[in-house]
N, C-alpha and C positions, 0 to 999 in steps of 0.2 A: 790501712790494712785491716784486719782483723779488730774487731767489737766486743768484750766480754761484757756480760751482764749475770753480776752476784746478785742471789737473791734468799735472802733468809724467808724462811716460812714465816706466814702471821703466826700471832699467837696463837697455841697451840692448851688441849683442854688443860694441861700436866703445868705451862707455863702459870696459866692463870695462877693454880692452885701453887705456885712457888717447891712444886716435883719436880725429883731429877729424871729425864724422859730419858733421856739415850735412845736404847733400841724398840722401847715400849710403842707401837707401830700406833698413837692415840690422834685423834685428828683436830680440827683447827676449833678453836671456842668461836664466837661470835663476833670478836674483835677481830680477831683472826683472819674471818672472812672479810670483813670489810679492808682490812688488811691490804692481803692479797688484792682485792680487787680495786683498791687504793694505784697498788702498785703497776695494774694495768694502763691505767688514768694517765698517771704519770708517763708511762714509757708511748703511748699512744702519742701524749701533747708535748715528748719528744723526738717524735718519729722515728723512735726505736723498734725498728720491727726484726725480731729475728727470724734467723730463716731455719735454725735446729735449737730443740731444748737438750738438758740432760736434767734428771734430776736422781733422788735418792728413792731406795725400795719402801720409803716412810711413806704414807699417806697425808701426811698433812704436808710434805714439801711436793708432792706429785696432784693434791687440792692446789696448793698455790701456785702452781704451773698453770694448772686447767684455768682459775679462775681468774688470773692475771690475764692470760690470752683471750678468755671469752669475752672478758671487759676489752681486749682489742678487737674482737671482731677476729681474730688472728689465729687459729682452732687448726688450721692446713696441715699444720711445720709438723713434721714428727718428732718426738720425743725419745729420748732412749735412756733406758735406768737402768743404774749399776749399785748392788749395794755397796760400792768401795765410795760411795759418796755418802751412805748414812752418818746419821750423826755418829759424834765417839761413843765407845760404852764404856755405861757410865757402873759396869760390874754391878757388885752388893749394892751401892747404893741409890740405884735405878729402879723406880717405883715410891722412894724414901720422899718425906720432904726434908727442904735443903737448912733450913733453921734446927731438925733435929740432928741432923747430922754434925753440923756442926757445933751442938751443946756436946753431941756425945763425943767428939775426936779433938774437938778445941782447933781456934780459930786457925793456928797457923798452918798446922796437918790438913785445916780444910785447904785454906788458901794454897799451900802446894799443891793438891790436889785438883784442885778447879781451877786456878788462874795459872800454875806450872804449866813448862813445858814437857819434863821427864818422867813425872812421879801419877801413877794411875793408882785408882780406888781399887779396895779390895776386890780379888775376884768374883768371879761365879764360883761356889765349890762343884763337886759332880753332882749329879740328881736334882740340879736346882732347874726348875719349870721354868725360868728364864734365863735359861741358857739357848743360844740361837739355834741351835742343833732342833728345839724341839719345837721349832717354828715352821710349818710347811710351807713356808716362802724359801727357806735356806737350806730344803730338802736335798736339791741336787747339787749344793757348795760342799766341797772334803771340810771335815768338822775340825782339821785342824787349822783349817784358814779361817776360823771365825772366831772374833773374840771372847774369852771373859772378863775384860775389866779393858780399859786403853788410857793411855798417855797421849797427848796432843801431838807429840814425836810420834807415837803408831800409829794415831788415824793421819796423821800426814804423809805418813809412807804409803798407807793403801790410796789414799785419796792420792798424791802425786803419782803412783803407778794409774791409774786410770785419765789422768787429766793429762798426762803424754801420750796414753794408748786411745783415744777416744777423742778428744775436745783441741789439742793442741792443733791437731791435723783441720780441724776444721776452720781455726783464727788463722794458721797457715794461708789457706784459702781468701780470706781475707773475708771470710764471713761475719755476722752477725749470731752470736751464741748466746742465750741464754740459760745459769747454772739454776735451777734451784734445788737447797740443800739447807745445812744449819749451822746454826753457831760455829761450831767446833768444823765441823767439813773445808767449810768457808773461810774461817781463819785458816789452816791450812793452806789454800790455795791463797789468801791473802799475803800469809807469810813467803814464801814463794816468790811470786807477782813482785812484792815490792824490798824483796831481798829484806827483811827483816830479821834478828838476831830474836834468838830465844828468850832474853831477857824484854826485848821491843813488843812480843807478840802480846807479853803477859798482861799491857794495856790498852791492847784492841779489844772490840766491841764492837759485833756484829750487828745493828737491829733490825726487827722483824720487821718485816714486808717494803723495807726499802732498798732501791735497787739501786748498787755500786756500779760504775761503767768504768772499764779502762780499752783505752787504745792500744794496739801494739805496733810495733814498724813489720817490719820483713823478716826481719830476726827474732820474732816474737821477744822482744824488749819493749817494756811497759814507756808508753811515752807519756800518758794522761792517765788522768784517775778524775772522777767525777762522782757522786753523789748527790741523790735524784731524790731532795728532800724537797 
């Protein structure tokens, strides 16, 4: 039946530099690219070819889409993106690097924070310039659907309301789909897919530009899981 292919962005210019990116729309460093276009290689000399992408309103996972594909020759399939697949936001401390944040709040408040399932970073307060509202990508979303700060539990909800309204229907079909998206998106749908407990998620690790493959039956029940190392 149905083919899913996760696909974390290459690295990205914010990962390099050890910044927390979230919504920060920054695109891929130069690993990154090669990355990405690694992961074409791979899915090509697997004869992975999908026949629909989705990915996120981010630029450097909608690069990693292009680049993966044009490494297959495979440019046709359409694409369609939703911001309910960006990465989580990562609030106040998005644009931060992640070593000072954690001098300033101490290791465990980080560690809830970034490897938790429940607990999100401080918000956006009002009038903050990185708030999405003042991104003319998110001009026509009601501002009260967009985040300031998210929990792995919130970006799971937006990202599972979209991965049943959009993408479910298409492995239905018993198609070939390819996700690309990030860290946190990804886990998400990871967690999900393989029925994993909140306390399970907090030791996944998505990595960049390698592509996860699961099978599903009829029932959309995951029967295989593969990684395309």
């Amino acid at each position: 039946m149905g083919r899913l292919i996760l696909l974390r962005h290459g690295q990205s210019l914010y990962n390099r530099r050890n910044i927390f990116t979230g919504w920060t729309d920054v695109d891929l460093s130069e690993e990154g690219i090669a990355e990405a276009k690694r992961a074409g290689q791979l899915l090509k000399e697997s004869g992975l070819y999908p026949e629909i992408c989705f990915s996120s309103w981010l630029k450097r996972a909608i690069h990693t889409a292009q680049l993966a594909l044009g490494e297959m020759d495979w440019e046709q399939i359409d694409c369609c993106k939703s911001w309910k697949l960006n990465e989580r936001h990562y609030g106040a401390w998005q644009g931060r690097n992640k070593d000072e944040v954690k001098a300033e709040v101490g290791e465990e408040a980080f560690i809830a924070v970034r490897r938790g399932y429940a607990t999100p970073p401080p918000p956006l307060p009002d009038g903050d310039p990185r708030l999405p509202q003042n991104d003319p990508k998110f001009r026509l979303i009601d501002p009260q659907d967009l985040p300031r700060s998210e929990s792995l539990k919130e970006t799971r909800r937006r990202t599972l309301n979209y991965f049943y309204e959009a993408i479910a229907p298409e492995l239905a079909r018993g198609r070939t789909v390819l996700v690309s998206a990030h860290g946190n998106s990804l886990r998400a749908l990871t967690m999900s897919i393989e029925g994993l407990s909140p306390d399970e998620i907090v030791h996944v690790e998505i990595p960049t530009g390698v592509p996860i493959l699961y099978h599903f039956d009829e029932t959309l029940k995951m029967q295989e899981k593969k990684v395309l190392a």
